[in-house]
mmCIF file of the N, C-alpha and C atoms, coordinates in Angstrom:
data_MODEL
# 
_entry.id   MODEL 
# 
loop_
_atom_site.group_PDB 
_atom_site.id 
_atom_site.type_symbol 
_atom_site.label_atom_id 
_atom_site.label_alt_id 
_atom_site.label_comp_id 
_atom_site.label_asym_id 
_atom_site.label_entity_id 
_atom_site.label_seq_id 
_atom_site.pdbx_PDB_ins_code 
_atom_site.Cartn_x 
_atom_site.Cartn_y 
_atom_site.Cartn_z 
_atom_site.occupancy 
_atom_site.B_iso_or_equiv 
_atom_site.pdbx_formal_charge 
_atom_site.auth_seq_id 
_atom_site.auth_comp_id 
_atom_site.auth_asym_id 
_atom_site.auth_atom_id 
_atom_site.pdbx_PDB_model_num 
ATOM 1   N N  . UNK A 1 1  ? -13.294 -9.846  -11.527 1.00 0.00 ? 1  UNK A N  1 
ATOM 2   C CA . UNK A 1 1  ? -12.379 -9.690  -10.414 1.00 0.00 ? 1  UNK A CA 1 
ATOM 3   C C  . UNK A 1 1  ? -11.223 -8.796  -10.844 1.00 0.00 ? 1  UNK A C  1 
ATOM 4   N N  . UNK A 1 2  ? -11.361 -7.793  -10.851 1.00 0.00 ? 2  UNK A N  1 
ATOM 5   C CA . UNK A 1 2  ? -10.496 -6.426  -11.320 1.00 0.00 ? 2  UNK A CA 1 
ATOM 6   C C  . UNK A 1 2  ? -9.318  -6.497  -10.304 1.00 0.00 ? 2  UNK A C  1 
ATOM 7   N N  . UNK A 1 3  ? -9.256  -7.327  -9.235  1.00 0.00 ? 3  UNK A N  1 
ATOM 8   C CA . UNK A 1 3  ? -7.800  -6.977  -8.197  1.00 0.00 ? 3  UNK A CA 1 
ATOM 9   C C  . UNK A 1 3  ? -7.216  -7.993  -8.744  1.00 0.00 ? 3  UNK A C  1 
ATOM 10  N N  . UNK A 1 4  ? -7.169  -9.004  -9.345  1.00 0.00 ? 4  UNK A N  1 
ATOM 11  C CA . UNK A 1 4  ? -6.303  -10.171 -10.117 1.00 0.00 ? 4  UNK A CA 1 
ATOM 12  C C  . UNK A 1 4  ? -5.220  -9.299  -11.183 1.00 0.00 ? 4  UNK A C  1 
ATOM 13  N N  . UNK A 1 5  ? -5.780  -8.324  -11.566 1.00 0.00 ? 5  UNK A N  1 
ATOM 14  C CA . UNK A 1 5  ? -5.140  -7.425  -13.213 1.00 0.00 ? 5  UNK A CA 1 
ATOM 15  C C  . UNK A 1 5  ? -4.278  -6.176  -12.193 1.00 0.00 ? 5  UNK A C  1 
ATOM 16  N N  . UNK A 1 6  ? -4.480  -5.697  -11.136 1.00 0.00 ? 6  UNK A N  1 
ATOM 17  C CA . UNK A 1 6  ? -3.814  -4.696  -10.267 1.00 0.00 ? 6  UNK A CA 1 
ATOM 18  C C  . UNK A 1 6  ? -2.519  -4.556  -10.276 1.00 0.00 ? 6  UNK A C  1 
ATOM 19  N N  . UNK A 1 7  ? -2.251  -6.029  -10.005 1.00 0.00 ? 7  UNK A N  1 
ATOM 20  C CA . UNK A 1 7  ? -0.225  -6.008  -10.264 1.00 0.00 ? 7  UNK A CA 1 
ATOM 21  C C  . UNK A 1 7  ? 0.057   -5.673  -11.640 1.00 0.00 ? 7  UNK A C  1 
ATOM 22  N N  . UNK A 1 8  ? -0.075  -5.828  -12.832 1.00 0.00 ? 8  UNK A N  1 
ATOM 23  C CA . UNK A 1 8  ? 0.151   -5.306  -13.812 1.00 0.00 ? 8  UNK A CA 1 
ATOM 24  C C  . UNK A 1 8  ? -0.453  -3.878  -14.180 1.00 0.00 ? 8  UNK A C  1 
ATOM 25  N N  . UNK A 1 9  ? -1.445  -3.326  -13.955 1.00 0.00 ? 9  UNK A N  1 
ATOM 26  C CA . UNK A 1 9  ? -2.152  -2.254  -13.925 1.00 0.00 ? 9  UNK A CA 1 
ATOM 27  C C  . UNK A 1 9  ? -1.114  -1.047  -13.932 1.00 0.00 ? 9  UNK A C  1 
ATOM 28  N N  . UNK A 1 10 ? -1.276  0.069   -14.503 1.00 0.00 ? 10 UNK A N  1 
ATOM 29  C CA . UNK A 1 10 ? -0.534  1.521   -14.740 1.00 0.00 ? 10 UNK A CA 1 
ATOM 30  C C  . UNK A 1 10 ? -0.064  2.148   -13.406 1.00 0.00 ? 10 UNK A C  1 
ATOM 31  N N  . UNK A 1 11 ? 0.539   2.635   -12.645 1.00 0.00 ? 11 UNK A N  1 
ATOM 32  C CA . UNK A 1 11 ? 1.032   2.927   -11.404 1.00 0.00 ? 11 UNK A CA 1 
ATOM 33  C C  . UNK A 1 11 ? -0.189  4.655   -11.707 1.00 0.00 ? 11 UNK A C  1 
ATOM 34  N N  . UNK A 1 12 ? -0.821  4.716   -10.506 1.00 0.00 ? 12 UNK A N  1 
ATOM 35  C CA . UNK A 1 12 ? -1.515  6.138   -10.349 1.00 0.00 ? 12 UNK A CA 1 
ATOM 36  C C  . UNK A 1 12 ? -0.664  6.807   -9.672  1.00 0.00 ? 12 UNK A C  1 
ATOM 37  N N  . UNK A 1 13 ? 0.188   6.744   -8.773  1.00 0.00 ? 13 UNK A N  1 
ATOM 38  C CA . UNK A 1 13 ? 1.065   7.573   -8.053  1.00 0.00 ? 13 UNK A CA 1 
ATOM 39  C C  . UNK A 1 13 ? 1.325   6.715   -7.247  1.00 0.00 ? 13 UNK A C  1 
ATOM 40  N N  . UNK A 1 14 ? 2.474   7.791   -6.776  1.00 0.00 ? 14 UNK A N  1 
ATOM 41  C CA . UNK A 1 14 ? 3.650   7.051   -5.458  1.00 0.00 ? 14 UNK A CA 1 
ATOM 42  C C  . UNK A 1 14 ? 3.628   7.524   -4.142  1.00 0.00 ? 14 UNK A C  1 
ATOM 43  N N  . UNK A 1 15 ? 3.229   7.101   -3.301  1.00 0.00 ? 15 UNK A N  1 
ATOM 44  C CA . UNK A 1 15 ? 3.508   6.780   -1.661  1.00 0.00 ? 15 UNK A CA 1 
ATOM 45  C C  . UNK A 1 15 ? 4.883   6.942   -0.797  1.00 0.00 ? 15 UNK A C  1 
ATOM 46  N N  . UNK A 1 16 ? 5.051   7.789   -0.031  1.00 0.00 ? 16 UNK A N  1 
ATOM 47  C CA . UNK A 1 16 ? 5.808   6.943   1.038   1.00 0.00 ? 16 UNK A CA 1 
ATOM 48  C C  . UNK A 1 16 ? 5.217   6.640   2.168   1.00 0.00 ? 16 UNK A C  1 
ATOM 49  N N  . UNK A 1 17 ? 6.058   5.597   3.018   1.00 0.00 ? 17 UNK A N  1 
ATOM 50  C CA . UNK A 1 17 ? 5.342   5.289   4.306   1.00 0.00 ? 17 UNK A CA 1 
ATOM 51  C C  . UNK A 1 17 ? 5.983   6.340   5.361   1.00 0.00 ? 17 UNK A C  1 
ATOM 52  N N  . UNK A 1 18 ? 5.062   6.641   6.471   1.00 0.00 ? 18 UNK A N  1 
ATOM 53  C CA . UNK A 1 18 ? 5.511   7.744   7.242   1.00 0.00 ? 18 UNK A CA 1 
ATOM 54  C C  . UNK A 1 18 ? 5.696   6.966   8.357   1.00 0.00 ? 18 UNK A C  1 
ATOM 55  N N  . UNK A 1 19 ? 5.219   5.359   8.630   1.00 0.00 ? 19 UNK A N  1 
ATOM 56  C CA . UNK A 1 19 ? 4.830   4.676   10.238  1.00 0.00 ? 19 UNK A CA 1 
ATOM 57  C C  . UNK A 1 19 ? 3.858   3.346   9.649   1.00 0.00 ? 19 UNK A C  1 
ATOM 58  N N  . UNK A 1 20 ? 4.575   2.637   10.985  1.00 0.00 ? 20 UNK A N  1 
ATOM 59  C CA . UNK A 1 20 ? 3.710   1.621   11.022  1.00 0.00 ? 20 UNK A CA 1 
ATOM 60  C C  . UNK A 1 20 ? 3.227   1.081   12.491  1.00 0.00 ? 20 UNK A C  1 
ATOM 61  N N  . UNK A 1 21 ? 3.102   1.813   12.381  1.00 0.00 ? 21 UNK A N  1 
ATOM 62  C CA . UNK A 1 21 ? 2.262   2.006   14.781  1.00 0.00 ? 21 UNK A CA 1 
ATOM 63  C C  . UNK A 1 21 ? 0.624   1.492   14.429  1.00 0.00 ? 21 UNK A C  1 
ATOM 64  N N  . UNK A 1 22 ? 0.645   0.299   14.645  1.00 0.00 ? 22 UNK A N  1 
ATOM 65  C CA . UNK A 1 22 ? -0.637  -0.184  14.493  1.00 0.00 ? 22 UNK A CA 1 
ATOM 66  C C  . UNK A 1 22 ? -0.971  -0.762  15.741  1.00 0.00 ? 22 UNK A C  1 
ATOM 67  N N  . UNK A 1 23 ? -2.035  -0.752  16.398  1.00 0.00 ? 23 UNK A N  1 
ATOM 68  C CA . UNK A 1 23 ? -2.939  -1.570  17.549  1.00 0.00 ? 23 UNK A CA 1 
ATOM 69  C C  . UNK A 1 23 ? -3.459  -2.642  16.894  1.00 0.00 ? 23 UNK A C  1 
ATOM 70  N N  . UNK A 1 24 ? -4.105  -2.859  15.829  1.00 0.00 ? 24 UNK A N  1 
ATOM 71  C CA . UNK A 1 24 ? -4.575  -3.658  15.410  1.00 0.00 ? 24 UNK A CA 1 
ATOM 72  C C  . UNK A 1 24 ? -4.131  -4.715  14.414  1.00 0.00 ? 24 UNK A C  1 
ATOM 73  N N  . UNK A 1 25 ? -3.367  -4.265  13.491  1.00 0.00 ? 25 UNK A N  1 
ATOM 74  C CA . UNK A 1 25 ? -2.745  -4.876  12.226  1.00 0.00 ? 25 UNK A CA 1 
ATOM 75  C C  . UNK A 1 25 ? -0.849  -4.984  12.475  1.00 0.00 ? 25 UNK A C  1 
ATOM 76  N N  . UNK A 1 26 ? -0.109  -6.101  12.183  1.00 0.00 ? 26 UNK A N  1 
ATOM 77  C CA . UNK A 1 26 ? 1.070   -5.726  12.153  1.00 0.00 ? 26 UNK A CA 1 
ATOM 78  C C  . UNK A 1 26 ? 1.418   -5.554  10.628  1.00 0.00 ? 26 UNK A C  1 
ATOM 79  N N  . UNK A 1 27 ? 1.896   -4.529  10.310  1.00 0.00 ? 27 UNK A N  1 
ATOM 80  C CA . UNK A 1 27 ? 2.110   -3.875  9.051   1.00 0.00 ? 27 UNK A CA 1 
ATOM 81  C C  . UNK A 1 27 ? 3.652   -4.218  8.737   1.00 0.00 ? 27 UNK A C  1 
ATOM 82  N N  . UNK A 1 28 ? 4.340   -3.809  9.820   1.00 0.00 ? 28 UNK A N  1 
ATOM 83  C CA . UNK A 1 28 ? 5.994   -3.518  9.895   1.00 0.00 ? 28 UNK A CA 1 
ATOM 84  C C  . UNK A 1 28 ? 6.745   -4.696  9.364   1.00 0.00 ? 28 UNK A C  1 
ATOM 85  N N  . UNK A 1 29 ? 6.089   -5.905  8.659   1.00 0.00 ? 29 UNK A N  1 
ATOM 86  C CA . UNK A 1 29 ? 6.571   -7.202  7.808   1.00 0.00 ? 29 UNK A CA 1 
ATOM 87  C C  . UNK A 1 29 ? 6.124   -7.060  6.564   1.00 0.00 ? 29 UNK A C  1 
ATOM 88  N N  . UNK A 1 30 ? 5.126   -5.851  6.399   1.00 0.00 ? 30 UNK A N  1 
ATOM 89  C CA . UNK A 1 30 ? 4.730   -5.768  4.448   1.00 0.00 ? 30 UNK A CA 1 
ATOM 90  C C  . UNK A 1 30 ? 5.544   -4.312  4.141   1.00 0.00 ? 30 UNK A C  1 
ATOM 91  N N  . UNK A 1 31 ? 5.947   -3.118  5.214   1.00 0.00 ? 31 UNK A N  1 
ATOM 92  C CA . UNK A 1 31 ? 5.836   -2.008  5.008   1.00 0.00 ? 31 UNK A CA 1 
ATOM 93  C C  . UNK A 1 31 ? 6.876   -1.383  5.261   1.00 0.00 ? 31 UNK A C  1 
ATOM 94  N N  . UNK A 1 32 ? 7.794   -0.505  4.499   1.00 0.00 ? 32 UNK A N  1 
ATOM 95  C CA . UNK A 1 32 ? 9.006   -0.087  5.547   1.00 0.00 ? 32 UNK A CA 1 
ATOM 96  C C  . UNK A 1 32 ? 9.213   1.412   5.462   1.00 0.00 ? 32 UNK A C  1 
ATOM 97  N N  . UNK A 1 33 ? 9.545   1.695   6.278   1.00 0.00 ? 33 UNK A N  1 
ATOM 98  C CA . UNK A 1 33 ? 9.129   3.293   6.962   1.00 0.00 ? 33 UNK A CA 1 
ATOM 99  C C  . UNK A 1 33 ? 10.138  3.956   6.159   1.00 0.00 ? 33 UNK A C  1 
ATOM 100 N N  . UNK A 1 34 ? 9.941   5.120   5.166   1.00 0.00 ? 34 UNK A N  1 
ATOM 101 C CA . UNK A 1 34 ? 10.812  5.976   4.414   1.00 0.00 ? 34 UNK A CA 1 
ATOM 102 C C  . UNK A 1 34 ? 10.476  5.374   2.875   1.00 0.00 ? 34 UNK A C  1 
ATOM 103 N N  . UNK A 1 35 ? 9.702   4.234   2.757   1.00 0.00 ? 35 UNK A N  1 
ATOM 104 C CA . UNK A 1 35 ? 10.421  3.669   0.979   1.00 0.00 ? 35 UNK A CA 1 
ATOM 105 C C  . UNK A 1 35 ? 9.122   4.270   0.708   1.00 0.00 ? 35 UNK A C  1 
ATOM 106 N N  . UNK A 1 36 ? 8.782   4.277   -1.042  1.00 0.00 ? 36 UNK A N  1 
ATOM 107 C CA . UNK A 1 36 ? 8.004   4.711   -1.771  1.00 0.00 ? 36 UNK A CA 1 
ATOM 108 C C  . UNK A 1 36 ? 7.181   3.667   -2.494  1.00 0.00 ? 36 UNK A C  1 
ATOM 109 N N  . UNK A 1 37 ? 6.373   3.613   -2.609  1.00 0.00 ? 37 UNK A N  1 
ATOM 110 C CA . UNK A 1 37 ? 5.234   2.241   -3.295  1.00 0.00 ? 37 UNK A CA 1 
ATOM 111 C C  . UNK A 1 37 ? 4.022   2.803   -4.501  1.00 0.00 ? 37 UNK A C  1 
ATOM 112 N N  . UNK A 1 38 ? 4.404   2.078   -5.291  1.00 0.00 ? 38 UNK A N  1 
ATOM 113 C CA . UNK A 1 38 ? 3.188   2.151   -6.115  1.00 0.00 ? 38 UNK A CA 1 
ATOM 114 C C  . UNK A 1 38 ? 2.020   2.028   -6.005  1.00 0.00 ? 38 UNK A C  1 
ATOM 115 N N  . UNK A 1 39 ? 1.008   3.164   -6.223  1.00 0.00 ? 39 UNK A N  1 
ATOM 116 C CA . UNK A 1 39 ? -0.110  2.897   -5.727  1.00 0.00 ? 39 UNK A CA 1 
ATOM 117 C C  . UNK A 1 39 ? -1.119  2.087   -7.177  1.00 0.00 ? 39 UNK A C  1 
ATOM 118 N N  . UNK A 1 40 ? -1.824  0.978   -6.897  1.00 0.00 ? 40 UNK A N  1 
ATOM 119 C CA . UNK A 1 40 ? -2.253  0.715   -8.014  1.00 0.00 ? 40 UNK A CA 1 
ATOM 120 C C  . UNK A 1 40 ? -3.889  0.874   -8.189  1.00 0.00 ? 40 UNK A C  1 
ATOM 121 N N  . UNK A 1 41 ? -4.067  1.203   -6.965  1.00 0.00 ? 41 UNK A N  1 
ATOM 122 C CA . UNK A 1 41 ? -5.787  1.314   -6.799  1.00 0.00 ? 41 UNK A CA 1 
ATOM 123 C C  . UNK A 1 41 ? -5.936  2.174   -5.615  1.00 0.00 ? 41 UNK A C  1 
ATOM 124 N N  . UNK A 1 42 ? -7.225  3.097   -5.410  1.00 0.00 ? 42 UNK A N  1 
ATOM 125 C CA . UNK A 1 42 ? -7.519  4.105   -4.084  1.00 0.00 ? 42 UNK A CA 1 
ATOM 126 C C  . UNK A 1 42 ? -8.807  4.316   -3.998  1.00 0.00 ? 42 UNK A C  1 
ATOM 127 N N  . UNK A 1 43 ? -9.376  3.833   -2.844  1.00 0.00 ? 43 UNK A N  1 
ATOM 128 C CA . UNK A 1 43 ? -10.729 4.145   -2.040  1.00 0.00 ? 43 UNK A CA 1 
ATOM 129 C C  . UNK A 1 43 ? -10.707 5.244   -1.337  1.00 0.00 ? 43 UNK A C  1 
ATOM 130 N N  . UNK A 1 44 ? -11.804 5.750   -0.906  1.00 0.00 ? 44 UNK A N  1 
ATOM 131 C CA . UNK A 1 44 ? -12.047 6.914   0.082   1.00 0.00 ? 44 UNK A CA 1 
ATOM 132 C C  . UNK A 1 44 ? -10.757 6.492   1.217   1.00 0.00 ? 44 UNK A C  1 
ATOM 133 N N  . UNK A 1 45 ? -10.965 5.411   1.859   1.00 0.00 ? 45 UNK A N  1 
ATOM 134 C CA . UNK A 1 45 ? -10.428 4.823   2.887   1.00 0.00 ? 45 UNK A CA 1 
ATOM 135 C C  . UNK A 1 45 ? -8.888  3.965   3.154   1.00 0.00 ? 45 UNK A C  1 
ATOM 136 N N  . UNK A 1 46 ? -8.665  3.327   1.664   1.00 0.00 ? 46 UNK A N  1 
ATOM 137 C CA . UNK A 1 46 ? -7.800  2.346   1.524   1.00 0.00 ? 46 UNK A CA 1 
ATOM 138 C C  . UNK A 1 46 ? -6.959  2.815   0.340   1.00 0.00 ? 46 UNK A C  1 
ATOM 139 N N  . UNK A 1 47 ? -5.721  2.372   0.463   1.00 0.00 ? 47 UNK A N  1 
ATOM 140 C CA . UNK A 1 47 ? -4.917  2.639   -0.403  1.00 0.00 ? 47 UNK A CA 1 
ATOM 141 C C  . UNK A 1 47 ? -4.153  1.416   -0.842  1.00 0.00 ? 47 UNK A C  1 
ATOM 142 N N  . UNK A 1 48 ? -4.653  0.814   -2.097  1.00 0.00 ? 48 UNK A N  1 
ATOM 143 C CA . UNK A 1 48 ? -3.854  -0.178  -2.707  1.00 0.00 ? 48 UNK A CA 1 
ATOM 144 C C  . UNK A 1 48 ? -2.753  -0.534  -3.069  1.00 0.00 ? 48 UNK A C  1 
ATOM 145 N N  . UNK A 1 49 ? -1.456  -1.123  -2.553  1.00 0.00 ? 49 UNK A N  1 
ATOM 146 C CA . UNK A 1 49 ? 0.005   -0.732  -3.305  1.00 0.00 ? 49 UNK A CA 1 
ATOM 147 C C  . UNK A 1 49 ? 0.572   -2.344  -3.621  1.00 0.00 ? 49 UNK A C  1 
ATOM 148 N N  . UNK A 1 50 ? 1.626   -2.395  -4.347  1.00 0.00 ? 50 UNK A N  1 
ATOM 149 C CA . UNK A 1 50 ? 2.478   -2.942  -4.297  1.00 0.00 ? 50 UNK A CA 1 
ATOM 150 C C  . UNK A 1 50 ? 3.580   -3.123  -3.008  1.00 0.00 ? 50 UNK A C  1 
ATOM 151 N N  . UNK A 1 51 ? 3.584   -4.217  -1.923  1.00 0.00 ? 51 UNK A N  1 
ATOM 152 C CA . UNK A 1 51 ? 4.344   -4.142  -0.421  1.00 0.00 ? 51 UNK A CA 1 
ATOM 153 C C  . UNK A 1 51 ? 5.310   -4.818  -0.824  1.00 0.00 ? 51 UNK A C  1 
ATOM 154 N N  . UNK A 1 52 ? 6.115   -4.952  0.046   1.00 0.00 ? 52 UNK A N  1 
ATOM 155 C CA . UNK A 1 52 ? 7.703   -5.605  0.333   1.00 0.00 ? 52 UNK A CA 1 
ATOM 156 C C  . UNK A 1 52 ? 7.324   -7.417  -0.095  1.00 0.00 ? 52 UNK A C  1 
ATOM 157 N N  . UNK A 1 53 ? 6.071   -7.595  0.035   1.00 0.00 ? 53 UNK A N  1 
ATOM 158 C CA . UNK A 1 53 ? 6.021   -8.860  -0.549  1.00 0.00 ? 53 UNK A CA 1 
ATOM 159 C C  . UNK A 1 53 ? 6.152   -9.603  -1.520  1.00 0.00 ? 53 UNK A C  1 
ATOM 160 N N  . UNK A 1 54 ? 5.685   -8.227  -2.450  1.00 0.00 ? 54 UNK A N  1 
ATOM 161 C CA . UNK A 1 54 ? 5.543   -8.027  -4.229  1.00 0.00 ? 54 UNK A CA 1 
ATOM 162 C C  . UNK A 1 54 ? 4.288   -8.418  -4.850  1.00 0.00 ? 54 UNK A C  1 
ATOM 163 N N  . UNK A 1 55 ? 3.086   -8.508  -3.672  1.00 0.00 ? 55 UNK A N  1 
ATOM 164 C CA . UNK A 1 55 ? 1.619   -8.276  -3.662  1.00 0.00 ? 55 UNK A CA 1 
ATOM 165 C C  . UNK A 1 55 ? 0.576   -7.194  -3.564  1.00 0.00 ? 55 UNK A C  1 
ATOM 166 N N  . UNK A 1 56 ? 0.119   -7.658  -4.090  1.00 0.00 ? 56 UNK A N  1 
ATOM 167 C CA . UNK A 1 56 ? -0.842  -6.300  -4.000  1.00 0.00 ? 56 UNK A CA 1 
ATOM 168 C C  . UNK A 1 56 ? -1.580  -6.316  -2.647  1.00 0.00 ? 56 UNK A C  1 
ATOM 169 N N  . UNK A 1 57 ? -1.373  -5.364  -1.484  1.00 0.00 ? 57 UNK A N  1 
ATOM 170 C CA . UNK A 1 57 ? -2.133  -4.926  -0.672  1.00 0.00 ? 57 UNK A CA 1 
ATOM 171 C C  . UNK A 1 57 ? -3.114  -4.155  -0.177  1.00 0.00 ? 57 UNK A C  1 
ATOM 172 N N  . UNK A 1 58 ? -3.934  -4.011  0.564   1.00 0.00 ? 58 UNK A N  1 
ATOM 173 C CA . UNK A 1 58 ? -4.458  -2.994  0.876   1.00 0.00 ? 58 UNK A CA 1 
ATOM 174 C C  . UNK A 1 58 ? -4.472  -2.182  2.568   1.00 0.00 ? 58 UNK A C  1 
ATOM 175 N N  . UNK A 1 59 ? -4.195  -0.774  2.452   1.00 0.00 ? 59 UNK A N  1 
ATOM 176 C CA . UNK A 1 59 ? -3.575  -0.401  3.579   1.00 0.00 ? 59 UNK A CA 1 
ATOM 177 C C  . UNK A 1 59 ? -4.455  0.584   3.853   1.00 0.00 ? 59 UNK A C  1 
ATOM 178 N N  . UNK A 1 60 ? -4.840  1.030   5.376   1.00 0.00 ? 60 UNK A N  1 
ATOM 179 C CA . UNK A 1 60 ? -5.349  2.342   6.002   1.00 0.00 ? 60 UNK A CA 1 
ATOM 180 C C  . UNK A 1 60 ? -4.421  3.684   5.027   1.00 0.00 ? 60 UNK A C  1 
ATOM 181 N N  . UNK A 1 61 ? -5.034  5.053   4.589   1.00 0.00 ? 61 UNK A N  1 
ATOM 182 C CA . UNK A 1 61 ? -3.937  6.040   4.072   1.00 0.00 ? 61 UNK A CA 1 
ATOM 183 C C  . UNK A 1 61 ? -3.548  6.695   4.721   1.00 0.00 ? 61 UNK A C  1 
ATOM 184 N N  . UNK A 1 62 ? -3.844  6.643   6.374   1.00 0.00 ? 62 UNK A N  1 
ATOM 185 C CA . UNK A 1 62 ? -2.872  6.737   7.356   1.00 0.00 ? 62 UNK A CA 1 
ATOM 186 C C  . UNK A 1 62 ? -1.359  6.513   7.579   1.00 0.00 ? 62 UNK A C  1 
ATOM 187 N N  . UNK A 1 63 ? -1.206  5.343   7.019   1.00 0.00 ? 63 UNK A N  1 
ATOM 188 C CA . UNK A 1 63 ? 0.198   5.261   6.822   1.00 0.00 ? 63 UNK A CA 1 
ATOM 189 C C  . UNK A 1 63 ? 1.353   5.845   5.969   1.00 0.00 ? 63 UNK A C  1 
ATOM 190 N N  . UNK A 1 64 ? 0.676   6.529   4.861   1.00 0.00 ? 64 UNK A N  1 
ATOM 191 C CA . UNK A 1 64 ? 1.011   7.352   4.166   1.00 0.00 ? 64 UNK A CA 1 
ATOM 192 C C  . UNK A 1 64 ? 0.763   8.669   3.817   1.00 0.00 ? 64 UNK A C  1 
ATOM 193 N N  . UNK A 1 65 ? 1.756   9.498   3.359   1.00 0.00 ? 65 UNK A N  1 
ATOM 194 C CA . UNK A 1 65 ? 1.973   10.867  3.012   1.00 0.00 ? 65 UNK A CA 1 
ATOM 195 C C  . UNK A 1 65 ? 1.802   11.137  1.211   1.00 0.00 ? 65 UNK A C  1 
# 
């Protein structure tokens, strides 16, 4: 289970958020529009970070630049 070791894991790069306009997901309680996040893992699709929670998440890379 390799996402247990993620929070400690080497930062690959940094994020900001550009939006959190979701239909489906409310984001705007893990995510805040302008800050920068560590990314600790990245799929084709998903982008793994460190959120406002101090968990490791996983987010559409839509939301980010």
């Amino acid at each position: 289970m390799l996402h247990t070791v993620w929070k400690d894991a080497p930062t690959i790069k940094t994020v900001t958020c550009t939006h959190t306009n979701s239909s489906k997901f409310s984001v705007s309680n893990v995510l805040t529009v302008g800050k920068s996040y560590e990314v600790k893992n990245e799929t084709e699709e998903f982008i793994f970070i460190l959120d406002n929670t101090g968990h490791i998440g996983g987010f559409y890379k839509e939301y980010f630049e």
